[in-house]
C-alpha positions in Angstrom: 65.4 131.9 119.0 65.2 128.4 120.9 63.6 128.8 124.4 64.8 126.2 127.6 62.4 124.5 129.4 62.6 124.4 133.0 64.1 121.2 133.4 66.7 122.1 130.9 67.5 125.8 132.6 67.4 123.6 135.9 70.3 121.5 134.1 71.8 124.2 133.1 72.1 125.7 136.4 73.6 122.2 137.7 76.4 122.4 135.1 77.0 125.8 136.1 77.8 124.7 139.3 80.7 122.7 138.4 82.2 124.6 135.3 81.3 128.3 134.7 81.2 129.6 130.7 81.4 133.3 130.9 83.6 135.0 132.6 84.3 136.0 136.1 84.8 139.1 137.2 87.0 139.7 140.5 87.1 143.3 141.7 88.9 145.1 144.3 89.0 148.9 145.1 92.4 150.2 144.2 92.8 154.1 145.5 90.0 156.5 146.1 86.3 155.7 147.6 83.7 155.0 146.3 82.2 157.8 148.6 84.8 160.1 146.9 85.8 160.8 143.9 86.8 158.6 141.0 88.0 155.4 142.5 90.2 153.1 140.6 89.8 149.2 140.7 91.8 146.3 140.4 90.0 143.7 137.4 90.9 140.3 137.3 89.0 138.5 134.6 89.0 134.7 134.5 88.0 133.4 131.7 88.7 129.8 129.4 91.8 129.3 131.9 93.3 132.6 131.1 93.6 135.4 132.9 93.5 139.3 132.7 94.5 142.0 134.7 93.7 145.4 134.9 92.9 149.0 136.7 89.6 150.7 135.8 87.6 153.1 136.5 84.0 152.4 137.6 82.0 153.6 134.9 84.8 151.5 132.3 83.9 148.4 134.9 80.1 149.0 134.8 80.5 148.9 130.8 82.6 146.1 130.2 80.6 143.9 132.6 77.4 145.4 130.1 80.0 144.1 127.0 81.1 140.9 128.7 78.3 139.5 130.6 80.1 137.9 133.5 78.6 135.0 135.2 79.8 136.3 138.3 81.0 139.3 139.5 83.1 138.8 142.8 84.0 141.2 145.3 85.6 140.8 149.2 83.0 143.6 150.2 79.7 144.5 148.2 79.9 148.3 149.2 83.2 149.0 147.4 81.1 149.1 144.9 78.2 151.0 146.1 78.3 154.0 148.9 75.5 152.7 150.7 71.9 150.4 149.9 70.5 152.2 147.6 73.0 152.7 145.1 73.9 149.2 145.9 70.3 148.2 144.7 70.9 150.4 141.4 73.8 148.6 140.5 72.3 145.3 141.2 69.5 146.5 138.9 72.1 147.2 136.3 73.4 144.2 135.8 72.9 141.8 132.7 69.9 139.3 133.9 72.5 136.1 133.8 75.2 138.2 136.1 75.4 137.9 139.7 77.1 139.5 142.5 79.3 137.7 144.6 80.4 138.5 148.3 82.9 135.7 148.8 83.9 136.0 152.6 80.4 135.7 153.3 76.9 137.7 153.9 76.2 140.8 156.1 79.3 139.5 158.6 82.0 139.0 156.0 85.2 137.1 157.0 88.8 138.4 156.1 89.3 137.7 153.1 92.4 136.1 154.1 91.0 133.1 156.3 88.4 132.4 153.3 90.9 132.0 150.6 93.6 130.6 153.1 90.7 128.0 153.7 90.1 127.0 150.1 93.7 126.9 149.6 93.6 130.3 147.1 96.8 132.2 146.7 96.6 135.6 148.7 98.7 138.7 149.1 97.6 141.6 150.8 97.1 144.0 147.5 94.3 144.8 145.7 95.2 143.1 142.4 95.8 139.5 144.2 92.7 140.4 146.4 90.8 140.9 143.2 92.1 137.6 142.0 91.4 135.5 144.8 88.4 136.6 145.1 87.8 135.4 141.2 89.2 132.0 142.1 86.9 131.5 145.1 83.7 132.6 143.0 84.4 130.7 140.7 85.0 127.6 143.1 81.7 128.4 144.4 82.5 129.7 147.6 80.5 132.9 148.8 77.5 134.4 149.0 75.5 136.0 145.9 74.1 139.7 146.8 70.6 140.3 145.6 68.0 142.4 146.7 65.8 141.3 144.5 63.2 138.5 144.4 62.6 135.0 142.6 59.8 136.9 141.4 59.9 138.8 138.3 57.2 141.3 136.5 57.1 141.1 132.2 54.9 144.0 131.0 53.8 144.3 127.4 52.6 147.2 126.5 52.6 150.1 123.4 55.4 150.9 121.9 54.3 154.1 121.1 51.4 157.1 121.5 48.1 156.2 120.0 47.8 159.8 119.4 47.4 162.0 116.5 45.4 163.4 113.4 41.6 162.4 113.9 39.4 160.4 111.2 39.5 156.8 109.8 43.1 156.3 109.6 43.5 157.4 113.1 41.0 154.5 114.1 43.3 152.2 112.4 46.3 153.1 113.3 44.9 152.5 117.2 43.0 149.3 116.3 46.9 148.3 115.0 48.9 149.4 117.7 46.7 147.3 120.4 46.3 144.4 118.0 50.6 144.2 118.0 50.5 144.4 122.0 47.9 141.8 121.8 49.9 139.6 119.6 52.5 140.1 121.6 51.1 139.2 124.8 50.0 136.3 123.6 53.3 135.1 122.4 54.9 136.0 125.5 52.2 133.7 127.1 52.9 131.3 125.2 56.4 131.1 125.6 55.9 131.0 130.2 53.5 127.7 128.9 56.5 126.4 127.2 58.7 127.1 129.6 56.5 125.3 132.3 57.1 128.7 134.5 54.1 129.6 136.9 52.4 133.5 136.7 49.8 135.2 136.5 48.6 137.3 134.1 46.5 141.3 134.3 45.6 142.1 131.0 44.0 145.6 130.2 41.9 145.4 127.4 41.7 148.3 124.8 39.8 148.9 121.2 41.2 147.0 118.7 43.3 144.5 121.2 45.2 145.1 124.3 46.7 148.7 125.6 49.3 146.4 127.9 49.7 143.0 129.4 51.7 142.2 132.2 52.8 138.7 133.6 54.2 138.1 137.2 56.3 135.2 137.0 58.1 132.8 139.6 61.0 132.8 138.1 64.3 135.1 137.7 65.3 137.4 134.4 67.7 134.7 133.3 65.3 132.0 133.4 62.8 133.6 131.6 62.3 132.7 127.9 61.6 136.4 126.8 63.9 139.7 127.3 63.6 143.2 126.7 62.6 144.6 123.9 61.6 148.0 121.8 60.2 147.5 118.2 57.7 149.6 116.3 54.1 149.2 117.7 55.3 147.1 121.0 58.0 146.7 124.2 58.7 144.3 126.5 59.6 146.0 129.6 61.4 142.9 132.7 61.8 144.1 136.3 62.3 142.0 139.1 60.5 142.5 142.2 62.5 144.3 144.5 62.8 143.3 148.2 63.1 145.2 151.4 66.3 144.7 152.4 69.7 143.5 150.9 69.9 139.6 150.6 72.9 137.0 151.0 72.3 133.6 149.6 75.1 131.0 149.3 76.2 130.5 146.0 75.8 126.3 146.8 73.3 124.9 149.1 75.3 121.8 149.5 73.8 118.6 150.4 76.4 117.0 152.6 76.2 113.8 155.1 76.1 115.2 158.6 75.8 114.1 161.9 72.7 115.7 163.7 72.0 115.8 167.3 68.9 116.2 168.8 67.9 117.3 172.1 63.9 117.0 172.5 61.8 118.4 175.1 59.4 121.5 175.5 62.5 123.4 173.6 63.6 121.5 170.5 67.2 121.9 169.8 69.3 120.4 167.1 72.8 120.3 165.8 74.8 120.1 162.7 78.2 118.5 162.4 80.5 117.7 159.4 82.1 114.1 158.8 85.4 116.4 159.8 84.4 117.4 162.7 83.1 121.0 161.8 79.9 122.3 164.1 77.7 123.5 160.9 74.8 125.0 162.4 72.5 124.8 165.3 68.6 125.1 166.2 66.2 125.6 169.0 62.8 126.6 169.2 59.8 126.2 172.0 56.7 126.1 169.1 58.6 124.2 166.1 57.3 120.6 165.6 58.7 118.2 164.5 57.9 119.0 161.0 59.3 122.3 161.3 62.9 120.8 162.4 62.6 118.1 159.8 63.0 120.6 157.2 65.4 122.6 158.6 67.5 119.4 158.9 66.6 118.8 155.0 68.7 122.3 154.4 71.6 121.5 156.2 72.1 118.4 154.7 71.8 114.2 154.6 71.6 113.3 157.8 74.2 110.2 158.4 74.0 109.5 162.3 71.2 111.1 165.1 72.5 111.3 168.0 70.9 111.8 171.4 72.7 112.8 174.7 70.9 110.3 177.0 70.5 106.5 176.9 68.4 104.7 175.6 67.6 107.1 173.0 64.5 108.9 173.7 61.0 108.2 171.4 61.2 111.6 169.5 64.7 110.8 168.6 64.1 107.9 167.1 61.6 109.0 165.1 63.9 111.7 163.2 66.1 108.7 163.1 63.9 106.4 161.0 62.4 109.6 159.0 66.1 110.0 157.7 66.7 106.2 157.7 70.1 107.4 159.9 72.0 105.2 162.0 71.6 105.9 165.7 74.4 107.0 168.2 74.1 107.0 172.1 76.5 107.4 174.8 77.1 104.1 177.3 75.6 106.4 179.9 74.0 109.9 180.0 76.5 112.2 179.2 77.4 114.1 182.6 77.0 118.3 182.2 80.4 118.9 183.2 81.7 117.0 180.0 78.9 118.4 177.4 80.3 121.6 178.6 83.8 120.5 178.3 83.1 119.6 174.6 81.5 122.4 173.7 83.7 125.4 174.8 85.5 126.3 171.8 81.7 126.6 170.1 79.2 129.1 170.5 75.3 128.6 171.6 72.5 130.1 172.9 70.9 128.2 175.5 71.4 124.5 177.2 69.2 123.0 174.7 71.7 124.0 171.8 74.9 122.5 173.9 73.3 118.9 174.6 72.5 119.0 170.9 75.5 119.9 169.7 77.7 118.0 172.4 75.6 114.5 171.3 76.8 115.6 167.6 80.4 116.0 168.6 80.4 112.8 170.4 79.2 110.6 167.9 81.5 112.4 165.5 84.3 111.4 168.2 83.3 107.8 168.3 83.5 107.4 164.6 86.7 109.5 163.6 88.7 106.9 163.5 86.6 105.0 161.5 85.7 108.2 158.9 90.0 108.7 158.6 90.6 105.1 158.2 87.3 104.6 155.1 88.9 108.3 154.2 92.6 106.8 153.6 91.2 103.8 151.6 89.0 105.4 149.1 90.5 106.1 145.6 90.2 109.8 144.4 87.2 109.1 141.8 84.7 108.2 144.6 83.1 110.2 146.6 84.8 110.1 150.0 81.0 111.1 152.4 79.3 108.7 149.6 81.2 105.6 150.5 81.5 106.6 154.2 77.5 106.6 154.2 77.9 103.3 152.5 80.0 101.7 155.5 78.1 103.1 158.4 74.3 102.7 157.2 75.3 99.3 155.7 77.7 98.2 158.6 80.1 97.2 155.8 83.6 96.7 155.1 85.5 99.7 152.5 86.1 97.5 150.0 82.1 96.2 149.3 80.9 100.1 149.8 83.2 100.6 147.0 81.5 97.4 145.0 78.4 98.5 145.0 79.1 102.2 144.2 80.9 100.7 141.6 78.1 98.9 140.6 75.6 101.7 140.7 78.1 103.5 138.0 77.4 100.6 135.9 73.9 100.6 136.1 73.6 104.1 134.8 75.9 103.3 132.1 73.9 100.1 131.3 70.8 102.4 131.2 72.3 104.8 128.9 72.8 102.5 126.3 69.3 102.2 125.1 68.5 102.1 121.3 68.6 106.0 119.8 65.6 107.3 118.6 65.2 110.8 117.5 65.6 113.5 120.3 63.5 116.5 120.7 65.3 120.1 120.6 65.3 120.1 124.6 66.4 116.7 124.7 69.7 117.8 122.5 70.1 120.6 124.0 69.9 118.6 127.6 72.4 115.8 125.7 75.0 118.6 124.5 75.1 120.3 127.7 75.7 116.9 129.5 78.5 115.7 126.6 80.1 119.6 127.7 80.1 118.6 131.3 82.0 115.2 129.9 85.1 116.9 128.3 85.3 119.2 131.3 85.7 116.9 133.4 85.7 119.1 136.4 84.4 116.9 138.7 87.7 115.5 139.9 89.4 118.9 140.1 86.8 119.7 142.3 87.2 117.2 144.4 90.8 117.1 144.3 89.9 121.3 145.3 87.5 119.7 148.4 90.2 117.6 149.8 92.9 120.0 149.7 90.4 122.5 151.5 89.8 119.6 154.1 93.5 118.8 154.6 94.2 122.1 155.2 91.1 122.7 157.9 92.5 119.9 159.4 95.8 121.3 159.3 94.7 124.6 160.8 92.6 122.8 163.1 95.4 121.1 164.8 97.4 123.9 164.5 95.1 125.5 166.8 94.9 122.4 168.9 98.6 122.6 169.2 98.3 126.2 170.5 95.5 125.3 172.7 97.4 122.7 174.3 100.4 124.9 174.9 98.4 127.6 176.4 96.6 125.2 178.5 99.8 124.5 179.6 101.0 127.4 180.3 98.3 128.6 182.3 99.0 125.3 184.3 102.7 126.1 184.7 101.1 129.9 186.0 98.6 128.0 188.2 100.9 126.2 190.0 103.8 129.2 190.0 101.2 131.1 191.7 99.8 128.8 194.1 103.9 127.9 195.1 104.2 131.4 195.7 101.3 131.7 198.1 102.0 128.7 200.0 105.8 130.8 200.3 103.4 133.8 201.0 101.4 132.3 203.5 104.5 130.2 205.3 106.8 133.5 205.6 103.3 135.6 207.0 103.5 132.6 209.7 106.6 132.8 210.3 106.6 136.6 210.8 103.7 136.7 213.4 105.4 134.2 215.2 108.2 136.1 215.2 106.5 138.9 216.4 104.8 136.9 218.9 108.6 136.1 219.7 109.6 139.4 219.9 107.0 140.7 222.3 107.4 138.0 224.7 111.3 139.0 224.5 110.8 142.7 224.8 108.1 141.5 228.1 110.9 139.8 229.4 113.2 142.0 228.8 111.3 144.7 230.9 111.2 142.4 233.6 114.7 141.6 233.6 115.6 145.2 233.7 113.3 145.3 237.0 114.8 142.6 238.8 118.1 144.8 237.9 117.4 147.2 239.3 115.7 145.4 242.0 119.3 144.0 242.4 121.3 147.2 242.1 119.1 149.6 244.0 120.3 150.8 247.4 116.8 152.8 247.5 114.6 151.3 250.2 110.9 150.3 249.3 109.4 151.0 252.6 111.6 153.2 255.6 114.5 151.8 256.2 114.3 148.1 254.5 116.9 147.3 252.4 114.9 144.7 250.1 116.5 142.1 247.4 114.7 140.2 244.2 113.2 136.8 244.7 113.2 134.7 241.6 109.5 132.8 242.1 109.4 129.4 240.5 106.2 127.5 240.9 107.4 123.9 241.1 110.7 122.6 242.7 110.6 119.9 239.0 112.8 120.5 235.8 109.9 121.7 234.1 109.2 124.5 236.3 113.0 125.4 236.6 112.6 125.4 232.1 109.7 127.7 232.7 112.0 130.0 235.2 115.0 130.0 233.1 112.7 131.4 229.7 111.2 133.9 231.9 113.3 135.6 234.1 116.5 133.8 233.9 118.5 131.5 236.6 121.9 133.2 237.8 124.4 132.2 240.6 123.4 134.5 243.5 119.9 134.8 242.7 117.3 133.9 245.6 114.9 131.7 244.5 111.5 130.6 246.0 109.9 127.5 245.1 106.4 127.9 245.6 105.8 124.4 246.0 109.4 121.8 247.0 107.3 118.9 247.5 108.0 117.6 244.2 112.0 117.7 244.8 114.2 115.2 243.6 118.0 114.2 243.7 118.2 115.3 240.3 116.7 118.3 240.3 118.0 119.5 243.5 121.4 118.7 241.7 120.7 121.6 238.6 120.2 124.3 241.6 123.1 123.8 242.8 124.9 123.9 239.4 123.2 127.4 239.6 124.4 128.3 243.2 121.9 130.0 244.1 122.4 132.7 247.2 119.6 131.1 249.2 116.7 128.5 248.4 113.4 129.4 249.8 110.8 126.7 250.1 107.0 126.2 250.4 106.3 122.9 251.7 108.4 120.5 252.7 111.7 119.6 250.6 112.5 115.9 250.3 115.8 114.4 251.8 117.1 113.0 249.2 116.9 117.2 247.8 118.0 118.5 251.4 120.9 116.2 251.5 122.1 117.4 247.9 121.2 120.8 248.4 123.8 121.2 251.6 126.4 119.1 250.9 126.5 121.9 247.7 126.6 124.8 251.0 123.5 126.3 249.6 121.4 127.8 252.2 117.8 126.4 252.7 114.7 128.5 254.4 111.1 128.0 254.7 108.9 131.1 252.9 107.4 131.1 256.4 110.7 132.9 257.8 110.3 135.8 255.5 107.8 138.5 254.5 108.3 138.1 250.6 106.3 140.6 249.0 104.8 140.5 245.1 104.5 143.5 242.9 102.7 142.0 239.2 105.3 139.4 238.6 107.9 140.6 240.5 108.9 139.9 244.0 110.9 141.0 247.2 112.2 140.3 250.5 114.1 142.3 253.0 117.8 141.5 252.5 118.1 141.0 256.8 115.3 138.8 256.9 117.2 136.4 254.0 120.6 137.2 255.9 118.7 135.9 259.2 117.6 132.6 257.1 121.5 132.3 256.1 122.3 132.7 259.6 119.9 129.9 260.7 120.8 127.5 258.2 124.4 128.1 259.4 123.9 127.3 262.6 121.8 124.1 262.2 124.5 123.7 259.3 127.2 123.7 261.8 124.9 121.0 264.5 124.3 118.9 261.5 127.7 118.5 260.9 128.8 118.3 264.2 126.3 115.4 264.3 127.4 113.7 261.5 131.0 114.1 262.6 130.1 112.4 266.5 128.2 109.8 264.5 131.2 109.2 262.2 133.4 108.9 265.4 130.7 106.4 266.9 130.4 104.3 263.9 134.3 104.2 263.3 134.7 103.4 267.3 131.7 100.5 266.9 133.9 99.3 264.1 137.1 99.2 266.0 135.7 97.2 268.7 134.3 94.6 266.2 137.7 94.4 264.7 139.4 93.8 267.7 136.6 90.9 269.4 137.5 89.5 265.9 141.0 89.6 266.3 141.3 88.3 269.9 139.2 85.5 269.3 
């Protein structure tokens, strides 16, 4: 039997990656529980481009992956197949060494299976015999997480095959001295085989008469890289265990090695981010003790790092230097990028302190500075190059499409160029190496898988604005709310407003109102206030002006027959004396002295005139009274110098028409 070397298993491996040649297994529970009793499961096998379906049973699955040997083993949910970790650990120990299990929507948080295959662009129905075959498809496409809980480390023991015991004497002797010699032999071919193999262990060797009772060899390496298996023959065995870990493990199926853009944000907390040349925030980083070592490497994991961003300007000394360590190009904003806008840019993502958001908002900057650029190298790069390859071509070399593509074009060339060497004669791991790589040839897989990649990225960018879409219309919705509400309180507070104010309204009303219904009665009573007085309403204004007769009217009202009493008729004037008498009051009563021009209007209107010093007017709150005889007396007065006055004006009309007679005449006789 012909052993690999490391390098060729390593080659191996590599081919694997792109094109898988066992089967692949993809399981999904049917009916029943695996808690329960006798569950049923859906089998997919993929296998050469054909495909089988089927319902099982477990112990029929456990057997045929035992007949088959599946590269992979795929499942939506590792604990359909086990009820909890320990049986899970037994059937991961089960297993053939070269067969792994596969988690594909991810490690101890699985997605729905749904988003994962609707992200790779898998077909997917929600039953268990298409969930069984999408999750074949996506293992097979690489996509998942393989369940172990085992380690890299792996324990060969040789030992006896069988008991040293039995009849005593010579031949007893020799049948020991045998036995030990085999496990000795066998040890040392075993050994020989980890040299050949280039695969690092040590070795615990318990020497016994005649040879070795047992030997056993820890190795760095997993059961399927190993050159040796089990085995049981005769005077000898070869027992393989892996080393068993503590807990259950989830390792990606691909570590890819993609360009990124990283941003860094440096200070007594280190954080870092991880962003996709579409866009996608990949990971993220902080830590108060990591130096810069420590963040170098986990930069190395998450990929090539294309741009380093920084969130400030100029970019600050620690930046840089992760910027030349990487030999990245350098991105900074015109100005220091404001918090309100790194926290703008980073709502829809998730992150655990400050540190983590500058990072990540640098990344997503630069990533929005060169988009244009990545779509427009994207739309002009044929399908057999490598779309990242030739955008890392364009922005380290500050090139044009077209001589990225040259000189990618060129370094195919090369390689052929170096490939065509003059044969000689190969080794058997060379061969072996040269078949496997011819196999990988007539596949020819690579394009499908990147024909695979780009459909997986049209579609994230598909979904992507999809959500954008929805985003927006929410957003502006929650506007259209926004306003709606803040119309509404406006309406609120306008009509609250108006309501006090109409309340105000209303009690000033209802105030005057009580009055009014006092001077009513004032005006209706034939009670007397004091003995025998028959007393009337007085109607107080303050001010014999327009304003104060405004005031008067809102008050209490101005009626024909009212007596009213201007506290003050200084301010009187033709006009105003003109409004009381459209009112025709039953008697004016004045404080102060009234003007002429207001006298003369007043009694050519017949409306009586008295001065407040005439009467005894009496004020109750903001009410007030007279004695109806002392306002009759006033009337009578202003009769009687009513009746002189006219009498005057009548002998001065008779003295001014006799004076213009007499002018007439001198006129005419002369």
């Amino acid at each position: 039997m012909a052993y690999l070397s490391v390098d060729a298993l390593s080659l191996s491996v590599t081919v694997r990656t792109n094109a898988i040649d066992a089967p692949v297994f993809g399981v999904d529970i049917q009916s029943g529980d695996i808690r329960g009793d006798a569950p049923a499961y859906a089998l997919v096998v993929l296998s050469d481009g054909e495909i089988e379906r089927d319902v099982v049973s477990f112990r029929k699955l456990c057997r045929l992956i035992d007949d088959e040997n599946p590269a992979l083993v795929a499942t939506d949910n590792a604990y359909e197949l086990a009820a909890d970790k320990n049986e899970l650990v037994g059937f991961l120990r089960s297993l053939p060494s070269a067969t792994k299990l596969v988690q594909v929507t991810g490690d101890e948080r699985p997605e729905p299976l749904s988003r994962v295959a609707s992200r790779h662009g898998v077909p997917y129905e929600k039953k268990p015999m298409a969930e069984a075959e999408a999750a074949a498809r996506l293992a097979t496409a690489n996509v998942g997480c393989e369940v172990s809980a085992f380690t890299d480390t792996t324990t060969v023991k040789v030992a006896r095959g069988r008991s040293t015991g039995g009849g005593g004497g010579w031949s007893q002797d020799r049948f020991t001295r045998r036995i030990h010699g085999n496990v000795k032999k066998v040890a040392r071919e075993v050994e020989s085989k980890l040299d050949g193999a280039n695969l690092d262990y040590e070795q615990d060797v318990t020497e016994k008469y005649g040879g070795y009772s047992n030997a056993i060899f820890t190795v760095e390496a997993t059961p399927d890289e190993l050159p040796v298996s089990t085995h049981r023959a005769g005077d000898t065995r070869i027992e393989i265990e892996r080393e068993q870990r503590d807990g259950i493990s989830y390792e990606p199926l691909v570590k890819r090695r993609d360009r990124v853009i990283v941003g860094i944000d440096p200070g007594t907390t280190t954080a870092a981010a991880v962003v996709s040349l579409d866009g996608r925030v990949l990971a993220r980083f902080s830590s108060r003790t990591a130096d810069t070592a420590a963040v170098t490497e986990w930069l190395i994991e998450q990929g090539r790092p294309l741009i380093v961003a920084a969130d400030v300007t100029p970019i600050p000394q620690t930046v840089e230097e992760f910027r030349r360590s990487f030999e990245a190009t350098a991105w900074t904003p015109e100005s220091d990028l404001p918090v309100d806008e790194k926290l703008h840019r980073t709502r829809d993502h998730e992150y655990d302190n400050d540190h983590e958001r500058d990072a990540m908002a640098a990344a997503l900057y630069a990533y929005d500075d060169r988009e244009d650029q990545f779509d427009r190298i994207s739309d002009k790069t044929p399908p057999q190059f490598d779309r990242e390859e030739v955008i890392a071509h364009v922005v380290a070399n500050e090139s044009s499409v077209e001589a990225a593509l040259a000189e990618l074009s060129d370094e195919d060339d090369g390689d052929d160029e170096e490939s065509t060497h003059e044969p000689r004669e190969l080794t058997t791991e060379e061969q072996r190496i040269k078949d496997l790589e011819a196999q990988v040839d007539r596949l020819q897989s690579h394009t499908e898988d990147l024909q695979a990649e780009l459909a997986d990225r049209e579609d994230t960018i598909e979904t992507y604005e999809e959500e954008l879409s929805e985003a927006k219309r929410e957003e502006r919705r929650e506007a259209r709310e926004r306003r709606a509400v803040s119309r509404l309180k406006r309406e609120t507070d306008r009509l609250e407003r108006e309501r006090d104010e109409a309340q105000e309204r209303a009690d000033e009303l209802e105030a005057k109102l009580d009055r009014l219904k006092e001077l009513w009665k004032l005006d209706h009573s034939d009670a007397a206030v004091t003995g025998d007085r028959n007393l009337v309403s007085v109607k107080i204004v303050e001010q014999f002006t327009n304003r104060a007769l405004d005031d008067a009217e809102d008050e209490v009202g101005l009626t024909r027959g009212d007596i009213i009493y201007f506290r003050d008729a200084s301010g009187a004037g033709r006009s105003t004396a003109e409004r009381v008498a459209e009112i025709d009051p039953r008697v004016v009563i004045r404080g102060g002295g009234l003007s002429d021009a207001a006298d003369d209007v007043l009694f050519e209107a017949g409306i009586p005139v008295g001065s407040a010093g005439d009467v005894s007017i009496q004020e109750i709150d903001e009410l007030a009274v007279v004695d109806d005889s002392e306002i009759e007396a006033v009337i009578d007065d202003w009769e009687e110098r009513a009746e002189t006055r006219e009498r005057e004006q009548k002998a001065s009309m008779v003295d001014e028409l006799i004076s213009e007679h007499r002018a007439d005449t001198k006129s005419g006789g002369t």
